[in-house]
DRENTORSE-17596 format. One record per residue (C-alpha): residue in one letter; x, y, z. Coordinates in steps of 0.001 Angstrom, whole numbers, plus 500000, padded with zeros to 6 digits. Each point is the difference from the previous one (the first is absolute). Example, Ala and Ser with C-alpha at 12.3 -4.5 7.8 and 13.67 -1.06 7.14 Angstrom:
residues 2
A512300495500507800
S501370503440499340
This chain:
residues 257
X498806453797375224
X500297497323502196
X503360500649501565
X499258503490500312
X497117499745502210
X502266497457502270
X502564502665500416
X497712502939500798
X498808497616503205
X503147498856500774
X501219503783500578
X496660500913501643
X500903497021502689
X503236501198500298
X499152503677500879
X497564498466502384
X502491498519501930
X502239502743500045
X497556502308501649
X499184497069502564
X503508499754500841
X500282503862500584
X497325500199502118
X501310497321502250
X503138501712499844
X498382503297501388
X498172498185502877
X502920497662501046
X501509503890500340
X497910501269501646
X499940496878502285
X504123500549500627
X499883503914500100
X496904501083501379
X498953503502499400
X501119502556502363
X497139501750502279
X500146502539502728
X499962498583503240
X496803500538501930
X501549501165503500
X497704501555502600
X502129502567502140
X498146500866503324
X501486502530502080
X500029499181503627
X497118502029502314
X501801502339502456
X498267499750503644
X501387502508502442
X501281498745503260
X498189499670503155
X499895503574502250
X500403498053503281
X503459498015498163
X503134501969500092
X501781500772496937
X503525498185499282
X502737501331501889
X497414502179502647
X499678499159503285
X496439498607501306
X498558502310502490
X500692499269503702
X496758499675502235
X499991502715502739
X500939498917503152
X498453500921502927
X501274501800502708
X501417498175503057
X498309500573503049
X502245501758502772
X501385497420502675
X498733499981503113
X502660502378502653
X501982497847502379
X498384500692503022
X499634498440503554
X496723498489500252
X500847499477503594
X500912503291500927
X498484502646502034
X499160502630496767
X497849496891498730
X497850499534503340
X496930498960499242
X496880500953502016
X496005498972498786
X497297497907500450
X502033496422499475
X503562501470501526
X499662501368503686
X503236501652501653
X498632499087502910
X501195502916502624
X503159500644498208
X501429502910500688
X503248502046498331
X502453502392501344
X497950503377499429
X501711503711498976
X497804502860499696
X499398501901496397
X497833503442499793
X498582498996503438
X499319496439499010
X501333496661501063
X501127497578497475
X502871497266499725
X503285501745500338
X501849498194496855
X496727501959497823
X500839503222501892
X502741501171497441
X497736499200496800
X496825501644501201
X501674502860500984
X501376500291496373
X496879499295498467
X497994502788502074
X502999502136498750
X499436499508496477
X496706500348500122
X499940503799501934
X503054501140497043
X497358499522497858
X498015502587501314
X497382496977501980
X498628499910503657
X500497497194501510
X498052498505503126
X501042496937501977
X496301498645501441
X501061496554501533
X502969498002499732
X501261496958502709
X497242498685502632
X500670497222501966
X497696496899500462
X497631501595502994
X499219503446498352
X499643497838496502
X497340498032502656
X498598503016500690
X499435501266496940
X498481496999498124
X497696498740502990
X498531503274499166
X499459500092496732
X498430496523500526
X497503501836502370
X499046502807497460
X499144497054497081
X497299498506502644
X502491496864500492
X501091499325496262
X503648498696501266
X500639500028495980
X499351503327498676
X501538501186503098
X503148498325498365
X500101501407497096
X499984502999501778
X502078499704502857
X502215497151500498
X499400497254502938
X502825500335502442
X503513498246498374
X499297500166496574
X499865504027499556
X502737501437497850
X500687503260502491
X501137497150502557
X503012499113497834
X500940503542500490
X500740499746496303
X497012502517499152
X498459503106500249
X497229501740498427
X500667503317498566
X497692502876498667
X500744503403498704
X497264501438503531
X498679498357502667
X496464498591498979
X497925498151502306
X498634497588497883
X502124498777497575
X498127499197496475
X501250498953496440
X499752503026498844
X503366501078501510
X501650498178497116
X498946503160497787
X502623502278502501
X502951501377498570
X501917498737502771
X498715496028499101
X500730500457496620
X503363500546500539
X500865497754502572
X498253497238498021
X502607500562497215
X502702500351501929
X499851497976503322
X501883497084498439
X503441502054499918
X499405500441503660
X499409496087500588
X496150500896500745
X497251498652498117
X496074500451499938
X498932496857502252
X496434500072499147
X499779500825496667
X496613500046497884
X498125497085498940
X502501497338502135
X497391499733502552
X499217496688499674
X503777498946500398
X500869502611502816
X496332499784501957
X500388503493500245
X498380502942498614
X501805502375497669
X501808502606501838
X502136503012497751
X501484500753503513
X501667496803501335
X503652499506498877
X502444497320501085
X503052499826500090
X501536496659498212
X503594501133498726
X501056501295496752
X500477497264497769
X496831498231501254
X498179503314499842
X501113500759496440
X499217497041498752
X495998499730501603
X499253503059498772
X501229499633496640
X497450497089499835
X497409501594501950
X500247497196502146
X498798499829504107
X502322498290502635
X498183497139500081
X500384498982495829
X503749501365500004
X500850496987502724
X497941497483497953
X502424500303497466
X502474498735501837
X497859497084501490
Protein backbone atom coordinates (compact mmCIF):
# COMPACT_ATOMS: atom_id res chain seq x y z
CA UNK A 1 0.00 0.00 0.00
CA UNK A 2 2.93 1.74 0.66
CA UNK A 3 4.69 1.61 -2.66
CA UNK A 4 1.63 2.32 -4.38
CA UNK A 5 0.95 5.60 -2.95
CA UNK A 6 4.85 6.50 -3.79
CA UNK A 7 4.24 5.77 -7.39
CA UNK A 8 0.94 7.61 -7.84
CA UNK A 9 3.15 10.94 -6.65
CA UNK A 10 5.97 10.15 -8.45
CA UNK A 11 3.80 10.20 -11.84
CA UNK A 12 1.79 13.22 -10.60
CA UNK A 13 5.43 15.11 -10.35
CA UNK A 14 6.31 13.92 -13.48
CA UNK A 15 3.21 15.19 -15.44
CA UNK A 16 3.84 18.39 -13.60
CA UNK A 17 6.92 18.92 -15.14
CA UNK A 18 5.96 18.00 -18.42
CA UNK A 19 3.33 20.65 -18.67
CA UNK A 20 5.98 23.23 -17.19
CA UNK A 21 8.30 22.36 -19.82
CA UNK A 22 5.57 22.85 -22.59
CA UNK A 23 4.62 25.96 -21.55
CA UNK A 24 8.12 27.29 -21.63
CA UNK A 25 8.39 25.75 -24.85
CA UNK A 26 5.34 27.82 -26.20
CA UNK A 27 6.66 31.16 -24.79
CA UNK A 28 10.38 30.69 -25.80
CA UNK A 29 8.22 30.40 -29.37
CA UNK A 30 6.59 32.86 -29.24
CA UNK A 31 9.71 34.83 -28.08
CA UNK A 32 11.67 33.51 -31.56
CA UNK A 33 8.55 33.76 -33.91
CA UNK A 34 6.45 36.43 -32.85
CA UNK A 35 2.95 36.48 -34.05
CA UNK A 36 2.23 38.13 -37.23
CA UNK A 37 0.01 41.51 -37.07
CA UNK A 38 -1.10 43.94 -39.67
CA UNK A 39 0.97 46.79 -39.91
CA UNK A 40 -0.58 49.99 -38.64
CA UNK A 41 0.38 52.42 -41.67
CA UNK A 42 -1.30 55.82 -41.90
CA UNK A 43 -1.55 56.82 -45.73
CA UNK A 44 -2.22 60.64 -46.10
CA UNK A 45 -2.80 61.88 -49.43
CA UNK A 46 -1.05 65.06 -50.21
CA UNK A 47 -3.50 68.49 -50.21
CA UNK A 48 -3.65 69.91 -53.78
CA UNK A 49 -3.28 73.94 -53.66
CA UNK A 50 -3.79 75.54 -57.04
CA UNK A 51 -1.13 77.81 -58.31
CA UNK A 52 -0.89 81.43 -57.92
CA UNK A 53 -3.09 83.58 -60.82
CA UNK A 54 -0.36 86.25 -61.06
CA UNK A 55 2.51 82.98 -61.66
CA UNK A 56 2.66 81.67 -65.12
CA UNK A 57 2.08 78.16 -65.79
CA UNK A 58 5.18 75.85 -66.93
CA UNK A 59 6.16 76.31 -70.34
CA UNK A 60 3.85 79.91 -70.76
CA UNK A 61 5.33 82.95 -71.16
CA UNK A 62 4.92 85.71 -68.24
CA UNK A 63 3.07 88.64 -69.50
CA UNK A 64 5.13 91.59 -70.83
CA UNK A 65 4.33 95.06 -69.11
CA UNK A 66 3.00 97.57 -71.72
CA UNK A 67 5.30 99.90 -72.82
CA UNK A 68 4.63 103.24 -73.30
CA UNK A 69 4.70 105.11 -76.25
CA UNK A 70 7.82 107.12 -77.21
CA UNK A 71 7.38 110.62 -77.42
CA UNK A 72 8.02 112.10 -81.05
CA UNK A 73 11.60 113.77 -81.39
CA UNK A 74 11.88 117.11 -81.56
CA UNK A 75 12.22 118.31 -85.83
CA UNK A 76 15.69 119.46 -86.74
CA UNK A 77 15.19 122.90 -87.07
CA UNK A 78 17.29 126.18 -87.10
CA UNK A 79 16.81 127.87 -83.93
CA UNK A 80 18.76 130.66 -85.47
CA UNK A 81 16.92 131.15 -88.45
CA UNK A 82 14.63 133.73 -89.70
CA UNK A 83 11.13 131.31 -89.59
CA UNK A 84 12.06 131.09 -85.72
CA UNK A 85 12.28 135.03 -85.07
CA UNK A 86 11.24 135.74 -81.99
CA UNK A 87 9.42 138.99 -81.06
CA UNK A 88 7.73 139.71 -77.18
CA UNK A 89 8.08 141.30 -74.13
CA UNK A 90 11.83 139.80 -73.20
CA UNK A 91 13.03 139.56 -77.16
CA UNK A 92 12.88 143.03 -79.04
CA UNK A 93 13.80 143.05 -82.93
CA UNK A 94 14.66 146.24 -82.41
CA UNK A 95 13.79 148.10 -85.96
CA UNK A 96 14.43 145.08 -87.97
CA UNK A 97 13.10 145.11 -91.01
CA UNK A 98 12.72 142.19 -93.98
CA UNK A 99 12.54 142.33 -97.66
CA UNK A 100 8.61 142.85 -98.07
CA UNK A 101 6.28 141.26 -101.20
CA UNK A 102 2.76 142.07 -101.29
CA UNK A 103 -0.15 139.20 -100.77
CA UNK A 104 -4.09 140.10 -101.27
CA UNK A 105 -3.02 143.78 -100.85
CA UNK A 106 -0.87 143.12 -97.84
CA UNK A 107 2.80 143.36 -97.11
CA UNK A 108 4.56 140.53 -95.54
CA UNK A 109 8.17 138.90 -95.81
CA UNK A 110 8.65 137.74 -99.33
CA UNK A 111 10.12 134.05 -98.44
CA UNK A 112 6.17 133.67 -96.56
CA UNK A 113 4.64 135.05 -99.79
CA UNK A 114 4.41 131.55 -101.56
CA UNK A 115 2.87 129.73 -98.35
CA UNK A 116 0.24 132.30 -97.52
CA UNK A 117 -0.83 132.48 -100.80
CA UNK A 118 -1.41 128.63 -100.69
CA UNK A 119 -2.99 128.69 -97.51
CA UNK A 120 -5.64 131.53 -98.52
CA UNK A 121 -6.10 129.10 -101.52
CA UNK A 122 -7.07 126.21 -99.59
CA UNK A 123 -9.07 127.84 -97.51
CA UNK A 124 -11.52 129.69 -100.47
CA UNK A 125 -11.68 125.69 -102.30
CA UNK A 126 -13.35 124.99 -99.39
CA UNK A 127 -16.06 127.14 -100.02
CA UNK A 128 -14.48 130.02 -97.00
CA UNK A 129 -14.04 133.89 -97.25
CA UNK A 130 -11.11 134.93 -96.41
CA UNK A 131 -10.03 138.56 -95.20
CA UNK A 132 -6.46 139.75 -94.75
CA UNK A 133 -6.93 142.70 -91.80
CA UNK A 134 -3.18 143.48 -90.97
CA UNK A 135 -0.10 141.82 -91.76
CA UNK A 136 3.79 143.57 -91.74
CA UNK A 137 4.15 147.13 -89.89
CA UNK A 138 7.29 148.50 -89.35
CA UNK A 139 8.65 149.88 -85.98
CA UNK A 140 7.02 153.67 -86.32
CA UNK A 141 3.39 152.66 -87.30
CA UNK A 142 3.85 149.66 -84.50
CA UNK A 143 4.78 153.18 -82.33
CA UNK A 144 1.86 154.52 -83.43
CA UNK A 145 -0.36 152.10 -82.74
CA UNK A 146 0.63 151.05 -79.17
CA UNK A 147 1.30 154.73 -77.80
CA UNK A 148 -2.33 154.75 -78.47
CA UNK A 149 -3.67 152.10 -77.01
CA UNK A 150 -1.60 153.19 -73.95
CA UNK A 151 -3.68 156.49 -74.12
CA UNK A 152 -7.17 154.75 -74.28
CA UNK A 153 -6.17 152.47 -70.85
CA UNK A 154 -5.64 156.02 -68.94
CA UNK A 155 -1.69 155.23 -68.96
CA UNK A 156 -1.69 151.39 -68.02
CA UNK A 157 1.67 150.80 -70.25
CA UNK A 158 0.78 146.94 -69.32
CA UNK A 159 -2.59 146.15 -70.44
CA UNK A 160 -1.78 148.23 -73.34
CA UNK A 161 0.74 145.29 -73.97
CA UNK A 162 -1.19 142.70 -73.90
CA UNK A 163 -3.04 144.37 -76.34
CA UNK A 164 -0.84 145.94 -78.63
CA UNK A 165 2.75 145.29 -78.63
CA UNK A 166 5.48 148.10 -77.54
CA UNK A 167 7.46 148.98 -80.60
CA UNK A 168 10.23 145.88 -81.46
CA UNK A 169 8.70 143.16 -79.87
CA UNK A 170 5.31 142.94 -82.08
CA UNK A 171 4.99 139.81 -84.16
CA UNK A 172 3.53 141.80 -87.51
CA UNK A 173 7.16 143.47 -87.46
CA UNK A 174 8.82 140.14 -88.30
CA UNK A 175 6.67 140.24 -91.31
CA UNK A 176 6.16 136.61 -90.39
CA UNK A 177 2.32 137.30 -89.52
CA UNK A 178 -0.89 138.31 -90.41
CA UNK A 179 -4.21 138.23 -88.96
CA UNK A 180 -6.91 136.74 -90.97
CA UNK A 181 -10.81 136.69 -90.63
CA UNK A 182 -13.49 135.29 -92.79
CA UNK A 183 -15.03 139.72 -92.96
CA UNK A 184 -13.64 142.66 -91.94
CA UNK A 185 -14.72 143.33 -88.22
CA UNK A 186 -13.68 146.28 -86.41
CA UNK A 187 -13.14 144.97 -83.23
CA UNK A 188 -11.77 141.80 -83.14
CA UNK A 189 -13.19 139.51 -80.09
CA UNK A 190 -12.77 135.75 -79.10
CA UNK A 191 -15.64 134.92 -80.38
CA UNK A 192 -14.23 134.74 -83.95
CA UNK A 193 -12.78 131.37 -83.00
CA UNK A 194 -16.50 129.98 -83.42
CA UNK A 195 -16.15 131.06 -87.55
CA UNK A 196 -16.09 128.47 -89.99
CA UNK A 197 -13.24 130.02 -91.54
CA UNK A 198 -11.06 129.70 -87.88
CA UNK A 199 -12.04 126.38 -87.50
CA UNK A 200 -10.51 125.33 -90.41
CA UNK A 201 -7.50 127.15 -90.54
CA UNK A 202 -6.85 126.12 -86.92
CA UNK A 203 -6.74 122.47 -88.15
CA UNK A 204 -4.99 122.95 -90.95
CA UNK A 205 -2.47 125.91 -90.76
CA UNK A 206 0.37 123.58 -89.77
CA UNK A 207 0.56 121.99 -93.44
CA UNK A 208 0.99 125.52 -94.56
CA UNK A 209 3.94 126.21 -91.95
CA UNK A 210 1.40 128.66 -90.03
CA UNK A 211 0.43 128.22 -86.60
CA UNK A 212 -2.04 129.98 -84.06
CA UNK A 213 0.55 132.38 -82.16
CA UNK A 214 -1.67 133.26 -79.38
CA UNK A 215 -3.44 130.43 -78.57
CA UNK A 216 -5.92 130.10 -75.46
CA UNK A 217 -4.94 129.94 -71.97
CA UNK A 218 -0.86 130.62 -72.86
CA UNK A 219 -1.28 134.08 -71.73
CA UNK A 220 0.82 134.06 -69.04
CA UNK A 221 3.79 132.65 -71.21
CA UNK A 222 3.04 134.82 -74.41
CA UNK A 223 1.84 138.24 -72.35
CA UNK A 224 -0.64 138.37 -74.85
CA UNK A 225 -4.25 137.96 -75.02
CA UNK A 226 -5.86 135.13 -76.95
CA UNK A 227 -6.40 136.00 -80.46
CA UNK A 228 -8.31 133.10 -83.04
CA UNK A 229 -7.06 135.56 -85.78
CA UNK A 230 -3.24 135.90 -85.47
CA UNK A 231 -1.24 133.21 -87.37
CA UNK A 232 2.51 132.98 -87.84
CA UNK A 233 4.31 131.65 -89.93
CA UNK A 234 7.23 129.27 -88.35
CA UNK A 235 7.88 126.52 -91.15
CA UNK A 236 6.44 123.19 -91.56
CA UNK A 237 8.19 120.91 -89.45
CA UNK A 238 8.27 123.43 -86.55
CA UNK A 239 4.63 124.22 -87.23
CA UNK A 240 3.56 120.57 -87.25
CA UNK A 241 5.10 119.74 -84.45
CA UNK A 242 3.66 122.99 -82.00
CA UNK A 243 0.47 122.33 -82.92
CA UNK A 244 0.41 118.77 -82.39
CA UNK A 245 1.30 119.71 -78.74
CA UNK A 246 -0.76 122.68 -78.56
CA UNK A 247 2.23 124.39 -77.77
CA UNK A 248 2.96 128.59 -78.24
CA UNK A 249 6.34 129.82 -79.76
CA UNK A 250 7.65 130.64 -76.74
CA UNK A 251 7.41 126.74 -74.94
CA UNK A 252 8.34 125.06 -78.44
CA UNK A 253 11.99 127.00 -78.14
CA UNK A 254 12.26 126.06 -74.43
CA UNK A 255 12.56 122.71 -75.45
CA UNK A 256 15.43 123.17 -77.07
CA UNK A 257 17.04 125.40 -74.28
Amino acid sequence: MRKLCLLLALLLALSGCAAKEEAAGASLSELVDPPETEPNIRIVEAESHPAPETMPSVGEAAPEEPVAPEEPALPEVDLDGWELLLANAEHSIGEYAPQLSEVEGMQVDERIAGPLTDFIAAARAEGLSVYLSSAYRDYNEQSYLYNRKVEQYGGDQEAAAAIVAPPGTSEHQTGLACDITDQYYELKTHDLENTALYQWMQEHCQEYGFIVRYPKDKEDVTGIIYEPWHFRYVGKEAAVYIMDHDLCLEEFLALYE
